[in-house]
N, C-alpha and C positions, 0 to 999 in steps of 0.2 A: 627639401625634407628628407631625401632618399639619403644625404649625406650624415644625417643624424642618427643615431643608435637609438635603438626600444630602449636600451637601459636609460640613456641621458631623458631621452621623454620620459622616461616613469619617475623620475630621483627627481628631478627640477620640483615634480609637484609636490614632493619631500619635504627638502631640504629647501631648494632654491630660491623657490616660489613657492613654500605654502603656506596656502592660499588666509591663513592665520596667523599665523608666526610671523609671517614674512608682508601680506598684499595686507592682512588686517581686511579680510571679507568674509564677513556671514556670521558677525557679531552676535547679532540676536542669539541663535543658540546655542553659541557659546558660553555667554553670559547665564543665561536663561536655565537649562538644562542640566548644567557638568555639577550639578551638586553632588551625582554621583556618576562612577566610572559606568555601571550599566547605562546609567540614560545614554553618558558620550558614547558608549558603543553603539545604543541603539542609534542614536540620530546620526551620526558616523555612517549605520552600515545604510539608511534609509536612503541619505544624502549620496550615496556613492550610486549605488543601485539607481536611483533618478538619474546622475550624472552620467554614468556609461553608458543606458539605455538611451538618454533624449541628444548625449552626444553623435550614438552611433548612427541614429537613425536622424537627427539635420544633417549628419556626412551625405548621408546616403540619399536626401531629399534635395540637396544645396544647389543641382541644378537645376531643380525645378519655382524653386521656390523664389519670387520676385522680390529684387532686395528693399521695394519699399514695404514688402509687407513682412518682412525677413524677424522681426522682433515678435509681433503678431501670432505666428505660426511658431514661433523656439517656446512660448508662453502654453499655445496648444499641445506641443508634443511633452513637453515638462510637466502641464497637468494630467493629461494622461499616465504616468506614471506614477507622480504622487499619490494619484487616485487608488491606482493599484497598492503602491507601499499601504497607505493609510487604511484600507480593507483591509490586506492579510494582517495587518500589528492587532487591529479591533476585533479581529475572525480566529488570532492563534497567538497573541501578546497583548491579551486585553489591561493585565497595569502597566504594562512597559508603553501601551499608545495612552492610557489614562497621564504617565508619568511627563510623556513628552507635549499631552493636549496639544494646543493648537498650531504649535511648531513645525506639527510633522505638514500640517495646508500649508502652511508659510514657506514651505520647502520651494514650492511654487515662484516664487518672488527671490529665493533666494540669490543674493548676487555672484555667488561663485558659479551655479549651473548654469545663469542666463546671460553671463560674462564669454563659460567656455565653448558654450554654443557660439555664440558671438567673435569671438577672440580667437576660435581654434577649430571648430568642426563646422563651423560655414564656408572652411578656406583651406581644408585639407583630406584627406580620404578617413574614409571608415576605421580602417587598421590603427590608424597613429592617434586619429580621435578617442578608439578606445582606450589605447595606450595612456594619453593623455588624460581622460575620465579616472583612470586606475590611478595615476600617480596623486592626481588633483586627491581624488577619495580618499584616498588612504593617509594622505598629509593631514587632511580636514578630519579624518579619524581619529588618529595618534593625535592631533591639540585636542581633541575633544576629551579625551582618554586623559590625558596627563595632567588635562586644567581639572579634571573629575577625581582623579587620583590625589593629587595635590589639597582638594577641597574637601574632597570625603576621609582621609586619612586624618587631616590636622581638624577637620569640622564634628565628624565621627567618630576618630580611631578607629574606623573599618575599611577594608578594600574588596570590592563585590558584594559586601555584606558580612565579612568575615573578621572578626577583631582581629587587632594588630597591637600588640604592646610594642612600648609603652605608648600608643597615641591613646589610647582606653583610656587615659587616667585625668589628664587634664583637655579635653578636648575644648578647642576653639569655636563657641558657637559662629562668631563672623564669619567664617569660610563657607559656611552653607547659607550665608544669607548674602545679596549681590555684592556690599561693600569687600565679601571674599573674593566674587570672582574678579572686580575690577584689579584688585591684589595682586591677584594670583596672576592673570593675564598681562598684567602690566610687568611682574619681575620674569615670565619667560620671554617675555618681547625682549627688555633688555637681557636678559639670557643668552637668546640667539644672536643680538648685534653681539656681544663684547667675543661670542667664539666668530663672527664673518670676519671681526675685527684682526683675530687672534691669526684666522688662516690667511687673512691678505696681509699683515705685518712678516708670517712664516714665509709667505711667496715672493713678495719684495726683496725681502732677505737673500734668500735662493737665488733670487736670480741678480743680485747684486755680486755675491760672491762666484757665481760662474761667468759673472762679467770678467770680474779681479783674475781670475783662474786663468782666463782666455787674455790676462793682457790689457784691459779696457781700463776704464777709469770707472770710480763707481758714480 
């Protein structure tokens, strides 16, 4: 791990691997939610806030923690935090937790926080697990944000709540109803293959022609 940079652990959860775009995990409120860009932010910043917390802290548990009870206990520390998110939203965002209802408990279950416990802060120190939590979140933010952007512009002609011409004029009821989000979600997916596509044809390329360059055959 010590060979890897903070930057490449925070971008993978990006770009590389996120955890949306890329792994296709944590459907639910994806789907569910992104009818507007505020929910995706809210359940974005919820979900992040869970993940670095219940990351940082099975780092920090991992040798104590017996690995047949090791799912058990990532379940306990994850509810813990939930618990907490879903207070202060009810206690200081009470439409913003009415908006998200039952999603924000289901956070609990969610498969990308009980994955990175699992997949990355059972098996590495505190420091890179947060690192890790940060990129993971913030990946899982921006889809949340963009499928909500995407839906609430062409569903509403609004973004945050604020009109946007010309989407005001003919708005597309579908996008705010799920046959939108399935839409929506499905043309960023092929979105992002045809650019991996686009930079591993560029890279091929490159290094084909510094083959030629140096002599080689291609």
């Amino acid at each position: 791990m010590a060979s890897r940079s903070v930057a490449a652990e925070f971008v993978k959860g990006v770009w590389k691997e996120n955890p949306v775009l890329r792994l296709l995990l944590g459907m639910c409120p994806v789907l569910a939610v992104t009818t507007s860009v505020e929910n995706g932010l809210g359940m974005g910043l919820a979900a992040t806030f869970v993940l670095i917390c219940s990351n940082v802290v099975v780092s920090l548990l991992r040798s104590i923690i017996p690995a047949r009870m090791r799912i058990p206990c990532f379940i306990v520390v994850i509810a813990a935090f939930v618990t907490i998110v879903d207070l202060v939203l009810q206690g200081f965002f009470f439409e913003l937790s009415k908006s998200l209802g039952v999603f924000v408990p289901l956070i609990v279950v969610n498969c990308i926080i009980l994955g990175r416990a699992e997949a990355f802060a059972y098996k590495n120190g505190p420091f890179y697990s947060m690192i890790d939590a940060m990129g993971m979140g913030v990946g899982f933010t921006l889809a949340l944000m963009t499928v909500g952007t995407v839906r609430e512009l062409l569903g509403n002609g609004t973004w945050l709540g604020f009109a946007v011409p010309p989407f005001t004029l003919h708005p597309w009821i579908i996008m705010i109803l799920p046959p939108g989000a399935f839409i929506t979600l499905g043309l960023l997916v092929a979105g992002m293959n045809w650019l991996t596509q686009q930079q591993e044809a560029k890279r091929r390329q490159a290094a084909r022609e510094a083959r030629l360059a140096k002599g080689g055959t291609a």
